[in-house]
BASEDO-658626 format. One line per field, with one value per residue (C-alpha): x, y, z; residue in three letters. Coordinates in Angstrom, 3 decimals. Layout:
u <- (X,...)
v <- (Y,...)
w <- (Z,...)
resn <- (ala,...)
! end
This chain:
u <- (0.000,1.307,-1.194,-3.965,-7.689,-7.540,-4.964,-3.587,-3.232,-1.781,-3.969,-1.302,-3.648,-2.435,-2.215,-3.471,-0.673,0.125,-3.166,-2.991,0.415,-1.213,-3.880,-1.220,0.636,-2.867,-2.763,0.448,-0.140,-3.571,-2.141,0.634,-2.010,-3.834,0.028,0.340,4.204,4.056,4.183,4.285,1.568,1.722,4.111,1.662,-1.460,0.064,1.095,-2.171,-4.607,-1.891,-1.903,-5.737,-5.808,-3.596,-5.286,-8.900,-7.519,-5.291,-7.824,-8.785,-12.514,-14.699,-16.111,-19.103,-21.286,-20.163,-17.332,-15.489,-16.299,-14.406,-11.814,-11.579,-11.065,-8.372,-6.604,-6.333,-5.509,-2.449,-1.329,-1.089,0.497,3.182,5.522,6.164,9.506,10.018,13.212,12.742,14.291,17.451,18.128,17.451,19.818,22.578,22.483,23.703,25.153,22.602,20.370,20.458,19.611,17.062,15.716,16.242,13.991,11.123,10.923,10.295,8.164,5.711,5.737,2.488,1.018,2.489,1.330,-2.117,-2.248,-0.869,-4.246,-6.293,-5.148,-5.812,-9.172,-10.240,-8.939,-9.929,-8.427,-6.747,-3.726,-1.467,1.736,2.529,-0.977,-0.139,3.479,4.739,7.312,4.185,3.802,7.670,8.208,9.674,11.571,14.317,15.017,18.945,22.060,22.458,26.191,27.726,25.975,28.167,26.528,26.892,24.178,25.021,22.682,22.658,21.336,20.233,18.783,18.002,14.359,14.179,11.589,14.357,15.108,11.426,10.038,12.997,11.860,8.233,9.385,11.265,9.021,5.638,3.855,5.505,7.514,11.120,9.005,7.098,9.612,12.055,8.756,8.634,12.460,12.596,11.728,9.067,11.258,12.609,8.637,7.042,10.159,9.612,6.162,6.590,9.176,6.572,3.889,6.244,7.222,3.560,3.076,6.555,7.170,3.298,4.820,7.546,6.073,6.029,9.856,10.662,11.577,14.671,16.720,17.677,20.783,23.024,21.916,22.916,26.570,29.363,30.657,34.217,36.671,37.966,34.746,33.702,33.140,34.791,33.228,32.423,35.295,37.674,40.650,42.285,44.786)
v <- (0.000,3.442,6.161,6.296,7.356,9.758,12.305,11.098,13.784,12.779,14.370,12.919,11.164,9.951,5.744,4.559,4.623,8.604,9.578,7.274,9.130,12.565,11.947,11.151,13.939,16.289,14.839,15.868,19.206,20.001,19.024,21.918,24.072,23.660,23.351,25.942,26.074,26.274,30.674,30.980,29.257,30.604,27.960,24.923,26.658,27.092,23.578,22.722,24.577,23.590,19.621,19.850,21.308,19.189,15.662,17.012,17.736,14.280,12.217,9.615,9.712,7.005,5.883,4.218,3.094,4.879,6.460,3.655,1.813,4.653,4.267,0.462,1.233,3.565,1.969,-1.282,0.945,2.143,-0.921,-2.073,1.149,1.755,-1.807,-0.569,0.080,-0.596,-2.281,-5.537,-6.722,-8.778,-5.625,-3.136,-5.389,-6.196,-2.640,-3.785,-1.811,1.509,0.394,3.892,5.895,3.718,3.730,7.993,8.030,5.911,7.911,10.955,9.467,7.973,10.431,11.021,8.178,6.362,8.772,9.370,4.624,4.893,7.664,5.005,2.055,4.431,4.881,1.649,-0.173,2.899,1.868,-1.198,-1.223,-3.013,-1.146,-2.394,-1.262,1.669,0.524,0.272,-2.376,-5.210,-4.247,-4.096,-7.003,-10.486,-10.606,-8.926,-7.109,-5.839,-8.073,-9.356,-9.925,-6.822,-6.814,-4.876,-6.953,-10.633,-11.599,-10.188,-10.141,-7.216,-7.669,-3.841,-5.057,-8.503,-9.939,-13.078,-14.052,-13.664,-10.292,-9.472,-11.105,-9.065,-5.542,-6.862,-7.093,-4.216,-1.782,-3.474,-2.561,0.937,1.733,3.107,6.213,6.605,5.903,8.068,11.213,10.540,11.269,14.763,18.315,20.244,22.483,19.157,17.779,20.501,20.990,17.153,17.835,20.618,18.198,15.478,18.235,19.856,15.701,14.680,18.186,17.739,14.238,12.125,8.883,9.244,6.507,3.530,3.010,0.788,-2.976,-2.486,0.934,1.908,0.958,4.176,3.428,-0.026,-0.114,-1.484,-4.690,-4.852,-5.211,-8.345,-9.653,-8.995,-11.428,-11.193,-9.247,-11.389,-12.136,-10.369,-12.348,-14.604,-12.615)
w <- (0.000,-0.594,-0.242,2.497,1.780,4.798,5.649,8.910,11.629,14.944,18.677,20.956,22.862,26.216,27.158,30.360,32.059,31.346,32.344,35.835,36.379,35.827,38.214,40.695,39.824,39.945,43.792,44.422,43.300,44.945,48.006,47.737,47.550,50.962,52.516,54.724,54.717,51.169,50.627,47.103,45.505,42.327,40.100,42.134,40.623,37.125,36.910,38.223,35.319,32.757,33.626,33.816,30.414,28.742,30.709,28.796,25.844,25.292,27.039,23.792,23.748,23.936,20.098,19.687,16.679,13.584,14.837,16.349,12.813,10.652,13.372,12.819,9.477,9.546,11.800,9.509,7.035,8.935,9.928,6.411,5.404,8.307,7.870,4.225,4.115,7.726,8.533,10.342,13.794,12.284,10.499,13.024,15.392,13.210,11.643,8.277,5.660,4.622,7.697,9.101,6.310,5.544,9.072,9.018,5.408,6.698,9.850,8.384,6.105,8.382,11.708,10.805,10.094,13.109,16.101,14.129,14.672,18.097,18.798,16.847,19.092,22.312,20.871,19.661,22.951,25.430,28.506,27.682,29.854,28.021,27.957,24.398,22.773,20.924,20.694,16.720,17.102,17.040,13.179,12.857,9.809,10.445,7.178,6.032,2.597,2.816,2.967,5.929,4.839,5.690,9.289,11.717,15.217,14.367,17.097,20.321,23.170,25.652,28.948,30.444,33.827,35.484,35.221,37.503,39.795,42.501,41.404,41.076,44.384,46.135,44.641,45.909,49.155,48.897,47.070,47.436,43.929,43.752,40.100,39.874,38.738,41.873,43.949,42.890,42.841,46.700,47.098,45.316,46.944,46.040,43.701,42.109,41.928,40.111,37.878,36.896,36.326,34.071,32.005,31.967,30.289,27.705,26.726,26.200,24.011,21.669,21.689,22.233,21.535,23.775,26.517,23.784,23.816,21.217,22.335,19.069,19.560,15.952,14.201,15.702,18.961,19.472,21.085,18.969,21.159,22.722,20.457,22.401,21.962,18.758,16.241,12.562,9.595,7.104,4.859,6.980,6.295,9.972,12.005)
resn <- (unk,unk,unk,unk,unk,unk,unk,unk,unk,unk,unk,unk,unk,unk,unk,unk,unk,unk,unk,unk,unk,unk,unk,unk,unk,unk,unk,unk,unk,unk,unk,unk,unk,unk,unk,unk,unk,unk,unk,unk,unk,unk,unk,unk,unk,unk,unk,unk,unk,unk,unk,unk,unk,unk,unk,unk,unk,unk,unk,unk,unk,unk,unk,unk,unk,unk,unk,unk,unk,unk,unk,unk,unk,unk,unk,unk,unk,unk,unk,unk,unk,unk,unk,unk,unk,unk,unk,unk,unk,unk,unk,unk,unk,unk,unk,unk,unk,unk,unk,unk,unk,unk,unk,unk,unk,unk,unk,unk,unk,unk,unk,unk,unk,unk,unk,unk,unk,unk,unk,unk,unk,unk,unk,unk,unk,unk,unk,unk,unk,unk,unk,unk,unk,unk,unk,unk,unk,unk,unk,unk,unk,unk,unk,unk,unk,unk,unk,unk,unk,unk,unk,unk,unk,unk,unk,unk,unk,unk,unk,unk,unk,unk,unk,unk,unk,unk,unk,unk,unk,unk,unk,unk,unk,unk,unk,unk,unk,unk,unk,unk,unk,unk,unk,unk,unk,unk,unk,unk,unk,unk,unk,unk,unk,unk,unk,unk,unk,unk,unk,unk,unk,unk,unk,unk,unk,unk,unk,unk,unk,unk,unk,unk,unk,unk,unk,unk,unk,unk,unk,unk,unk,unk,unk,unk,unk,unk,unk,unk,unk,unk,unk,unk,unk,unk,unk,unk,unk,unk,unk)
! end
């Protein structure tokens, strides 16, 4: 598929998860407002009419009936549309020769068309929580179209933090059900708080898709291994 029947134009609407974290963060900021040892209200109130503006306004709305079926519709559409061209996970990995550019080109080519899906998913599954809904790496293709000869990572694995039920029963204990996140909100001062907050706001307003981080970094991202370690290009001749 190359063109789409509709012109796709992305509302940023916010996942489950962003608006939960919101609410919290709506909490923590009404509260400042009744604290008496808190003098100068006025950055807690601004923060306050600004989050409760931008919650309304990238709140996906419930569809029904007609609606929800054009939004069914268009959201097939996309997700024939968006793998076009899209690099697949061996490639993406292995970041073989012209990877990048290729990557960089069908990026800028479907922006659009990508956040408008992710608002479609948000729509079509309102309050699903699944934190991979709206994420576009489940469309990313199995197969792969360049030559995987000149691949510069011959199949390493990197392991960024440790997920056993050791690990996980520990933080449990630890933590109870509290995230990284929320534990690291309830160790900053106020100053650091509302700073955080105002971060969080400007992210959701330049960058919507920012929460769905991809489960493949692209091909510039994705460290070079050790040289000790690394395993020969392809007809690189023995040492």
């Amino acid at each position: 598929m190359s063109e789409l029947s509709f012109d796709p134009k992305p509302k940023g609407y916010l996942s489950p998860k962003q608006i939960s974290e919101m609410h919290d963060e709506k909490k923590y900021l009404e509260r400042q407002m009744t604290d008496p040892n808190i003098e100068d209200k006025g950055d807690v109130a601004r923060l306050l009419r600004r989050l409760d503006t931008q919650v309304e306004s990238q709140t996906p709305p419930k569809l029904t009936g007609e609606a929800l079926d054009t939004a069914m519709a268009q959201r097939r559409e996309l997700e024939a549309y968006i793998p076009v061209g899209m690099l697949s996970h061996e490639e993406m990995r292995k970041n073989v020769d012209g990877a990048v550019g290729h990557n960089m080109r069908w990026d800028q080519g479907k922006k659009n068309a990508v956040l408008a899906w992710k608002d479609l998913m948000r729509m079509t599954e309102w309050g699903n929580p699944d934190p991979d809904l709206a994420n576009v790496e489940c469309l990313r293709p199995q197969t792969s179209v360049l030559g995987m000869h000149s691949a510069q990572i011959q199949g390493q694995a990197y392991n960024f933090a440790p997920n056993t039920a050791e690990y996980r029963a520990k933080w449990d204990e630890t933590f109870g059900e509290k995230t990284p996140e929320q534990i690291l909100r309830e160790h900053m001062d106020q100053g650091e708080r509302l700073a955080a907050i105002e971060s969080r706001l400007d992210s959701l307003v330049h960058n919507p898709g920012a929460d769905d981080a991809p489960s493949d970094p692209a091909p510039e991202m994705i460290p070079e291994p050790a040289e000790a370690d690394a395993a020969p290009r392809l007809g690189a001749g023995a040492a």
